[in-house]
N, CA, C and O of each residue as an XYZ file, in Angstrom:
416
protein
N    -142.992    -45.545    -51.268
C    -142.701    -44.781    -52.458
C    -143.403    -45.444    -53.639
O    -143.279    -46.590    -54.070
N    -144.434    -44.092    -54.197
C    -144.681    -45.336    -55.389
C    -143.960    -44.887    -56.688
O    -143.635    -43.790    -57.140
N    -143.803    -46.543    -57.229
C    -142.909    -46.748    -58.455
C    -143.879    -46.205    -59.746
O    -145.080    -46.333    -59.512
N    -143.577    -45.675    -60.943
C    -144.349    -45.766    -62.131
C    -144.266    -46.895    -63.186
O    -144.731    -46.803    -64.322
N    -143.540    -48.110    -62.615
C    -143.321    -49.239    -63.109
C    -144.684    -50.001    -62.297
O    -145.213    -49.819    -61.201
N    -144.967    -51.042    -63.570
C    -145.869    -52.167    -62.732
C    -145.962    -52.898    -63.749
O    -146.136    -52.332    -64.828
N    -145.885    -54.182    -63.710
C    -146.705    -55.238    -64.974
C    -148.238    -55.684    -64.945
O    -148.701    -56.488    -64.136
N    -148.606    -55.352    -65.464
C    -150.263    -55.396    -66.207
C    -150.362    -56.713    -67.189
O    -149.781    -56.942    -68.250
N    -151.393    -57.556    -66.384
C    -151.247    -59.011    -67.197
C    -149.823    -59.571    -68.115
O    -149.662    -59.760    -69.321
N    -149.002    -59.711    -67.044
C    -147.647    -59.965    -67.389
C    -146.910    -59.135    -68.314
O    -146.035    -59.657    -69.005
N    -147.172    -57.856    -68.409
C    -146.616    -56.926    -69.625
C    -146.102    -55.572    -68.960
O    -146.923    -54.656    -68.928
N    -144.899    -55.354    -68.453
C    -143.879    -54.297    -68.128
C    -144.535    -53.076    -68.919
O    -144.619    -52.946    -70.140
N    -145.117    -51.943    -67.600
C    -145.748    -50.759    -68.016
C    -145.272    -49.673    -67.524
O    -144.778    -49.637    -66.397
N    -145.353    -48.722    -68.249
C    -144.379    -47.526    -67.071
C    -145.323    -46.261    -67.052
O    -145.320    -45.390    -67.923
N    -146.109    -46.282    -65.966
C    -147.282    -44.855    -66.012
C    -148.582    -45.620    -66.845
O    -149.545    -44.960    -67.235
N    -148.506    -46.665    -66.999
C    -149.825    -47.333    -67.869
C    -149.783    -47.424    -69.149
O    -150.673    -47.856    -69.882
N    -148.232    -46.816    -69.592
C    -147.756    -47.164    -71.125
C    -147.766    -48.794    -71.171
O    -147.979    -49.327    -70.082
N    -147.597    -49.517    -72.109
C    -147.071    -50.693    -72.159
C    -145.595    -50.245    -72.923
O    -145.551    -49.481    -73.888
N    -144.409    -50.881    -72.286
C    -143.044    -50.636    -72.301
C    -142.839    -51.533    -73.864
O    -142.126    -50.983    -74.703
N    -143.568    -53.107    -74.270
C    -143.793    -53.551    -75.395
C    -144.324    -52.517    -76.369
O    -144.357    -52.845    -77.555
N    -144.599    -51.727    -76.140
C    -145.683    -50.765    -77.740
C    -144.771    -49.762    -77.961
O    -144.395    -49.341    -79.055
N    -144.307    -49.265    -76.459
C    -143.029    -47.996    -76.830
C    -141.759    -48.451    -77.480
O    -140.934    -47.652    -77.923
N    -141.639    -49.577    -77.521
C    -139.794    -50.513    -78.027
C    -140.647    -50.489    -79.572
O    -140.255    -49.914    -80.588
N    -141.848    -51.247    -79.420
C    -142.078    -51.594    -81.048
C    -141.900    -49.940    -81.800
O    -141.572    -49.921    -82.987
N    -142.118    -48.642    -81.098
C    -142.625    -47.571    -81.939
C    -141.463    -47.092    -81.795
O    -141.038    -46.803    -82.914
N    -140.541    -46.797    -80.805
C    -139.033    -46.311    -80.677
C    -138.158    -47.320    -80.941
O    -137.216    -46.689    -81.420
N    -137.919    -48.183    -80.946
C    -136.912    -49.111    -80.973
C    -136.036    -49.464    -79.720
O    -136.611    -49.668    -78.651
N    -134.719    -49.544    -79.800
C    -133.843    -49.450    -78.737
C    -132.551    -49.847    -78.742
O    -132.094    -50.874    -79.244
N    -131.769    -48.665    -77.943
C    -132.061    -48.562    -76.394
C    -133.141    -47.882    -76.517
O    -133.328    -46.860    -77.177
N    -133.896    -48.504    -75.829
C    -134.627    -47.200    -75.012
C    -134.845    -46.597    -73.470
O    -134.906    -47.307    -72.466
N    -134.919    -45.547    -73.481
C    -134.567    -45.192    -71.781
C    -135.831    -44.612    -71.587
O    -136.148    -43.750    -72.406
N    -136.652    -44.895    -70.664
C    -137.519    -45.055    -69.985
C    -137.422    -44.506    -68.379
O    -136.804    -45.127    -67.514
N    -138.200    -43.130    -68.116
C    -138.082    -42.280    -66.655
C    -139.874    -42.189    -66.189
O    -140.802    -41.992    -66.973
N    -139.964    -42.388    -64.762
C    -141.159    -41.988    -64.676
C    -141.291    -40.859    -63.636
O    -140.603    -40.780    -62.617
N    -142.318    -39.937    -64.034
C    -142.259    -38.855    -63.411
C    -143.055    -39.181    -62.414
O    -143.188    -38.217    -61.661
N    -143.748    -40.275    -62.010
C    -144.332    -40.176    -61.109
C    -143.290    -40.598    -59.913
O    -143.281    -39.907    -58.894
N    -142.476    -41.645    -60.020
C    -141.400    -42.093    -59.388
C    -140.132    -41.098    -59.012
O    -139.577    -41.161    -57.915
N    -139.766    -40.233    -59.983
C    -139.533    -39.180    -59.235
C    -139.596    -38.074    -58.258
O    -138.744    -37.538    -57.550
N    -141.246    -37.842    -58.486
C    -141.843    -36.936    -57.695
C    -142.133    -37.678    -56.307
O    -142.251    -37.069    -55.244
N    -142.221    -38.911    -56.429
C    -142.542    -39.594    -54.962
C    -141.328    -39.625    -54.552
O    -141.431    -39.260    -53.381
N    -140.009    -39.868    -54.801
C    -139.165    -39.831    -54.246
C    -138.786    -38.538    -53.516
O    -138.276    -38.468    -52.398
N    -139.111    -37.544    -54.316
C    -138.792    -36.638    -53.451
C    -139.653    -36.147    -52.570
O    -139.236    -35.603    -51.548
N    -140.874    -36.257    -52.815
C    -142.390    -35.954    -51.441
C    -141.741    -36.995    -50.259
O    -141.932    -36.726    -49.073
N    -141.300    -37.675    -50.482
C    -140.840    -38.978    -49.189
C    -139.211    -38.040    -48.502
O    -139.250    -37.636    -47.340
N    -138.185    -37.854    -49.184
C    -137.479    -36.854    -48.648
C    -137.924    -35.113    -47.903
O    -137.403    -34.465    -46.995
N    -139.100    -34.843    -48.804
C    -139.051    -33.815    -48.060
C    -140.035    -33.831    -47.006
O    -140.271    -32.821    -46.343
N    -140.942    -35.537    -46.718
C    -141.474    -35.365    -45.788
C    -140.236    -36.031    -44.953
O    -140.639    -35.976    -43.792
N    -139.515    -36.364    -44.945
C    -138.636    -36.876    -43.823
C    -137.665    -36.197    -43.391
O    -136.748    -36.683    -42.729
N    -137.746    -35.139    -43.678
C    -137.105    -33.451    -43.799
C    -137.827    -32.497    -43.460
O    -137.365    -31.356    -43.483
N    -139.413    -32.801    -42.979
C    -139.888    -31.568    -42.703
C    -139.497    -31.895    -40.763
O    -139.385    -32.733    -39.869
N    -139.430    -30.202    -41.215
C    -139.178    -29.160    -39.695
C    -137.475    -28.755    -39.613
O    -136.931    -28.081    -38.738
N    -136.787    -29.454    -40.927
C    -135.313    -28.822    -40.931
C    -134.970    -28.239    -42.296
O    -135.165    -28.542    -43.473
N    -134.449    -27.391    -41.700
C    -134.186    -26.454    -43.547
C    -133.392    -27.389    -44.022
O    -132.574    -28.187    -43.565
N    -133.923    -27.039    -45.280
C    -132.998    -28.365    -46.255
C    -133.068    -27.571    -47.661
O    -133.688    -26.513    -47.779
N    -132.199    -28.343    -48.963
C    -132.706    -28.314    -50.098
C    -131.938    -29.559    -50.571
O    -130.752    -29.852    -50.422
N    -133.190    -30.370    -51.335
C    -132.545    -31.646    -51.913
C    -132.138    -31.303    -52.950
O    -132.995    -30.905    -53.740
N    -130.857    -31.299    -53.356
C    -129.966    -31.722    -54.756
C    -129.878    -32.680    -55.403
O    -129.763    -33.730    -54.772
N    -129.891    -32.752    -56.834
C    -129.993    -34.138    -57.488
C    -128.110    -33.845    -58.407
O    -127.493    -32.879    -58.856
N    -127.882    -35.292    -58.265
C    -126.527    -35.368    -58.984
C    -126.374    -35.310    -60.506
O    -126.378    -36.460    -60.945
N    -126.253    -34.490    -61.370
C    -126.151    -34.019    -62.526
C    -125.394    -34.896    -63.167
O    -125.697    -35.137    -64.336
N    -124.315    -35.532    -62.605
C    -123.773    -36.390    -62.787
C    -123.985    -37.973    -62.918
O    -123.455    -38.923    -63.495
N    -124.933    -37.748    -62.157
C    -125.665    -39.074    -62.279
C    -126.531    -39.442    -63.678
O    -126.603    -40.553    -64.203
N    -127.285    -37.962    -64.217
C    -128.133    -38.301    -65.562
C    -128.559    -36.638    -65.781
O    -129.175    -35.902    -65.011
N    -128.130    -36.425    -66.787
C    -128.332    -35.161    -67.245
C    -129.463    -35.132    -68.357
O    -129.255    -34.524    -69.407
N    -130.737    -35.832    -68.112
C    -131.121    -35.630    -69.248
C    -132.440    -34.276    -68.834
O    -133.209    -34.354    -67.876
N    -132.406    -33.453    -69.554
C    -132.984    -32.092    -69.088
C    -134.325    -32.176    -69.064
O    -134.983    -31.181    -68.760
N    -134.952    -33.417    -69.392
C    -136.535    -33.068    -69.041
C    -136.092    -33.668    -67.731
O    -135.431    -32.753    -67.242
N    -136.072    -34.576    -66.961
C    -135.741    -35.623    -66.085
C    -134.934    -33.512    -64.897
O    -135.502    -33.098    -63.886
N    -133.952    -32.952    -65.403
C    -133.932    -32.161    -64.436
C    -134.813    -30.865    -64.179
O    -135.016    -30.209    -63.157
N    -135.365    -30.712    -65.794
C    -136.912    -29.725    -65.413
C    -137.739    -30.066    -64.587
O    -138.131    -29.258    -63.745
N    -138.242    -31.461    -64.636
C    -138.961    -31.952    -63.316
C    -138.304    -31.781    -61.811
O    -138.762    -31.161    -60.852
N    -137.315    -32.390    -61.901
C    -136.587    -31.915    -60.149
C    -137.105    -30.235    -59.963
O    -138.093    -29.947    -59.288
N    -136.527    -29.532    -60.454
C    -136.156    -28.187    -60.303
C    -137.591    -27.613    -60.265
O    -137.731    -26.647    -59.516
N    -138.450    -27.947    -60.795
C    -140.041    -27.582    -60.894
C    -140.381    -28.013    -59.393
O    -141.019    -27.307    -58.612
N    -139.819    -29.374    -59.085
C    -140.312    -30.076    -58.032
C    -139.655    -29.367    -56.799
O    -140.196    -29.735    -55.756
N    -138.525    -28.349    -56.590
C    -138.102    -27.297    -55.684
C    -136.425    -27.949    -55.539
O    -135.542    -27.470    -54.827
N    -136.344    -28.821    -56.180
C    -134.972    -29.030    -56.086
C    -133.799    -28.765    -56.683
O    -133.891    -28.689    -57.909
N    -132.126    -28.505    -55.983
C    -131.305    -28.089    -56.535
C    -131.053    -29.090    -57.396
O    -131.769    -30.055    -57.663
N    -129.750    -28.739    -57.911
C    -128.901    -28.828    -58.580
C    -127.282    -29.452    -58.482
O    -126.475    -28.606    -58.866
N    -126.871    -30.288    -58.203
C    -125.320    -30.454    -57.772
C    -124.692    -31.013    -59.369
O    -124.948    -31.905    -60.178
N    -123.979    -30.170    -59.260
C    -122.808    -30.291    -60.772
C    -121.521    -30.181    -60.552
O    -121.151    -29.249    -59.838
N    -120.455    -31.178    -61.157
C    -119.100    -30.899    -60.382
C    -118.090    -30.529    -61.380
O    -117.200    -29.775    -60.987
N    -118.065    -30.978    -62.766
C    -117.757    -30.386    -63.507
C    -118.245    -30.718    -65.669
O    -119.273    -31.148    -66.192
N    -116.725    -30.178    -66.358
C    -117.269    -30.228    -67.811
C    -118.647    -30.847    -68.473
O    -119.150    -30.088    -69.302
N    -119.226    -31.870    -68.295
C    -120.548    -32.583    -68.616
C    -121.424    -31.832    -68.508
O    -121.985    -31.007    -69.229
N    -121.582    -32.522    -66.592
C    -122.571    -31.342    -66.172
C    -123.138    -29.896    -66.214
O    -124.257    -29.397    -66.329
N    -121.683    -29.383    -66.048
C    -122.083    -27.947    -66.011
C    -122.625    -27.366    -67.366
O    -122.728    -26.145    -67.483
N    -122.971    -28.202    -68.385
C    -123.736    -28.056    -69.538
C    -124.628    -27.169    -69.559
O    -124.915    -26.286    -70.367
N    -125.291    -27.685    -68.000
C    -126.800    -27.438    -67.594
C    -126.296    -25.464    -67.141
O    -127.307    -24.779    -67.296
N    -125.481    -24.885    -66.833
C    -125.336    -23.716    -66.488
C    -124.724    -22.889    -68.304
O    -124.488    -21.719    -68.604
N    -124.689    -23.680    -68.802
C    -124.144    -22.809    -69.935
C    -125.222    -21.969    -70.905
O    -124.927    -21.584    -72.037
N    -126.719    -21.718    -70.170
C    -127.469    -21.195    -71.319
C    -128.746    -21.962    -71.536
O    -129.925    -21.649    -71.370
N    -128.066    -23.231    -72.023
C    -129.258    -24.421    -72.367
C    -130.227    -24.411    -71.916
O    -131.278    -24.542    -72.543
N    -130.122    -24.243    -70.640
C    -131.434    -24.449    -69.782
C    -131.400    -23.627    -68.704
O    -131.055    -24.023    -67.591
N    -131.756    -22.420    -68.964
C    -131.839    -21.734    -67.837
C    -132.601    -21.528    -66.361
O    -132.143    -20.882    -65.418
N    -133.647    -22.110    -66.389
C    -134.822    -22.696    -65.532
C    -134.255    -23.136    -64.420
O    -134.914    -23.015    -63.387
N    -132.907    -23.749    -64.347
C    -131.945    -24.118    -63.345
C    -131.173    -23.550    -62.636
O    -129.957    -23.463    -62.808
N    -132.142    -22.875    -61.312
C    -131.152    -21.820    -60.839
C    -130.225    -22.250    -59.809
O    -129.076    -21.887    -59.556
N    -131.202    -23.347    -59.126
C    -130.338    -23.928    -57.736
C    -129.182    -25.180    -58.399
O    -129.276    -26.381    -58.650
N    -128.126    -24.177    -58.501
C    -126.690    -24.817    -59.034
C    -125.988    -24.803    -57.889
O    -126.084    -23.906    -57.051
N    -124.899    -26.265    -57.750
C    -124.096    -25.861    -56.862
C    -122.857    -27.048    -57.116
O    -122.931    -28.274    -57.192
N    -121.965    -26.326    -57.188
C    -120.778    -27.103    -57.920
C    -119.418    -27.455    -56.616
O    -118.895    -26.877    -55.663
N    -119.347    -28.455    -57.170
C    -118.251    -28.934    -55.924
C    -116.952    -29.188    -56.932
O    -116.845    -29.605    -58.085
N    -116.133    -28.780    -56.040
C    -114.649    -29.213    -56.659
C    -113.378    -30.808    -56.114
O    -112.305    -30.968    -56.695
């Protein structure tokens, strides 16, 4: 799986940003996602999944931040939401999110 983290002459980079230039220009916290690390994670599930129907769900619960689930959902994946927080993502906001699936 590849990561979008790496250090570059001892300097923490994420996608070839330097993670030092983004703190100096954002400050912090700062939260830091890489889309490349996402998308490999899931090319590695759905190759270890091919030849059985599947659909990978990501836990809403885990991190709702809506670019982070535009990418899943672009990337063919559901949705798992269980309740008030999550289900944010079904109220309108973001409609792009069709594969919802809520557990009680």
């Amino acid at each position: 799986m590849k990561s979008g983290f790496s250090y570059q002459r001892g300097t923490l980079h994420c996608e070839g940003v330097s993670v030092q230039q983004l703190v100096k220009r954002f400050g912090t916290p700062l939260y830091l996602y890489s889309e490349n690390h996402f998308l490999s994670s899931v090319r590695e599930f759905k190759k270890g999944l091919k030849g059985i129907r599947h659909l990978i769900c990501f836990a809403v619960k885990s991190n709702s931040n809506l670019s982070v689930l535009r990418l899943l959902t672009g990337a063919g994946c559901g949705m798992d939401v269980v309740s008030g927080a999550s289900s944010t993502v079904r109220s309108g906001r973001e409609s792009r999110l069709k594969k919802l699936f809520f557990q009680a």
